[in-house]
C-alpha atoms as a printed R data frame, in Angstrom:
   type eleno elety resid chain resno       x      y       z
1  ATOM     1    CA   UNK     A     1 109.228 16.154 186.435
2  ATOM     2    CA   UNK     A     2 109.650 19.311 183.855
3  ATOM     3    CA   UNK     A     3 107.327 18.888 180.925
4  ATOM     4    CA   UNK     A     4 109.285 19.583 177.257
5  ATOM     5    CA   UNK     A     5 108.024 19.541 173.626
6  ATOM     6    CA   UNK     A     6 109.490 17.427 170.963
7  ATOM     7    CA   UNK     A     7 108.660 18.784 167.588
8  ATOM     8    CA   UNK     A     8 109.447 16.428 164.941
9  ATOM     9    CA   UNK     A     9 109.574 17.799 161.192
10 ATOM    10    CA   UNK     A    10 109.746 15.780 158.454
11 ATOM    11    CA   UNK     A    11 110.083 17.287 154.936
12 ATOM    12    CA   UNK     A    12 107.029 16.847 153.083
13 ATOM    13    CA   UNK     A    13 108.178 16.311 150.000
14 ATOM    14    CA   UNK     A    14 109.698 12.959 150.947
15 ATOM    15    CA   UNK     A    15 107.061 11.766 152.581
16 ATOM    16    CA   UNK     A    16 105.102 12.217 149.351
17 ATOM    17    CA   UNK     A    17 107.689 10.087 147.507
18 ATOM    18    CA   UNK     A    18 107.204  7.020 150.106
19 ATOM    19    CA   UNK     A    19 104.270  4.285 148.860
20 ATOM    20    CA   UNK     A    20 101.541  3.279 151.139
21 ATOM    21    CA   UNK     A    21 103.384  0.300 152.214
22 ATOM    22    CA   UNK     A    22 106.214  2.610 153.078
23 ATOM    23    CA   UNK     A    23 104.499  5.135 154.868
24 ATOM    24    CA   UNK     A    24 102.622  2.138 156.458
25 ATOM    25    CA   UNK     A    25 105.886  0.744 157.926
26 ATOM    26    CA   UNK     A    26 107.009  4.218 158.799
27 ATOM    27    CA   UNK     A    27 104.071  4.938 160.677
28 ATOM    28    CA   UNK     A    28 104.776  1.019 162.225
29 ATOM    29    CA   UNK     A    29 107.989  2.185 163.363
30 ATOM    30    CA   UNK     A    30 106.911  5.575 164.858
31 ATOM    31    CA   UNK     A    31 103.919  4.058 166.368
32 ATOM    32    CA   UNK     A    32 106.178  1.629 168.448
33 ATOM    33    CA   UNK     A    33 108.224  4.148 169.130
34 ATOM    34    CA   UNK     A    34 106.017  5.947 170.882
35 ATOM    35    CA   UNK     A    35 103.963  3.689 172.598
36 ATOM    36    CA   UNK     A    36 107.643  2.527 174.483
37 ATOM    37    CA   UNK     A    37 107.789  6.702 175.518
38 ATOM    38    CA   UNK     A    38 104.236  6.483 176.507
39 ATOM    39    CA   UNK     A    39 104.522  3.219 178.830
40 ATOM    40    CA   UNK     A    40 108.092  4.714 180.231
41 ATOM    41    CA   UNK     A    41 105.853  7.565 181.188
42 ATOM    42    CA   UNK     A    42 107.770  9.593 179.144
43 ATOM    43    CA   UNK     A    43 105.130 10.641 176.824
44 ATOM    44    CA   UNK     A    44 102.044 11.428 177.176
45 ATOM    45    CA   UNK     A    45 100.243 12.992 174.113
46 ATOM    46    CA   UNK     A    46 101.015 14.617 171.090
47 ATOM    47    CA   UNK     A    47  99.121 16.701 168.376
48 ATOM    48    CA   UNK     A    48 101.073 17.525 164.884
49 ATOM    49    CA   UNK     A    49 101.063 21.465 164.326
50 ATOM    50    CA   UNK     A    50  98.573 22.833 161.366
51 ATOM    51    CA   UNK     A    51 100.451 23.425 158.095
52 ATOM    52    CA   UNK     A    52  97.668 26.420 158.180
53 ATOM    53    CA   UNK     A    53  99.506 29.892 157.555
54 ATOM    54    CA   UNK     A    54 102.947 28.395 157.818
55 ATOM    55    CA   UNK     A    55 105.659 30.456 156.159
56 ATOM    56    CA   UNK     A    56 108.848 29.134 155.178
57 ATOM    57    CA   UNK     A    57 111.405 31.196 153.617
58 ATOM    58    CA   UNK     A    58 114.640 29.422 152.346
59 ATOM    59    CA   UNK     A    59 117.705 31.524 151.274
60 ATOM    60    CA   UNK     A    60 121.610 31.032 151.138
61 ATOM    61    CA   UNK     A    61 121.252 27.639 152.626
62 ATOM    62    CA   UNK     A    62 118.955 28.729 155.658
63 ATOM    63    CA   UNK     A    63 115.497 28.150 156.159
64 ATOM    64    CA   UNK     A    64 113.174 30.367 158.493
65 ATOM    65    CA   UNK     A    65 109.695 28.695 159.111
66 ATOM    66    CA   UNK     A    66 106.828 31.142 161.021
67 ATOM    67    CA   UNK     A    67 103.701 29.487 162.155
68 ATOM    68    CA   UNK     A    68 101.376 28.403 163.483
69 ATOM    69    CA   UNK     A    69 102.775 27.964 167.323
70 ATOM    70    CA   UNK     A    70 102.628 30.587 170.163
71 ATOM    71    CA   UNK     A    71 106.054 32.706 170.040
């Protein structure tokens, strides 16, 4: 079986807007989720990238993000 990354992005903004009962169903829901990909075999660990020395750069509509992942 070929290995692949998901990389989910979610804008942080938004997520600051949520209340903790929000974000606490959120997290519910994406919890679940995953634990169905993990049992499938489908998934089998997953570490959120550092927001460490990211650089975003949004012009004309486009955004350009660089960090912190190998190239």
């Amino acid at each position: 079986m070929k290995d692949f990354i998901f990389l989910f992005r979610s804008p942080h903004s938004e997520m600051a807007k949520l209340s903790p009962d929000q974000m606490q169903e959120y997290m519910k829901k994406w919890s679940v989720w995953t634990q169905k990909l993990t049992d499938q075999g489908k998934f089998r660990y997953g570490d959120r990238l550092s927001r460490e020395d990211v650089k975003i750069v949004s012009d004309f509509g486009k955004t350009v993000t660089d960090g912190p992942f190998i190239e």
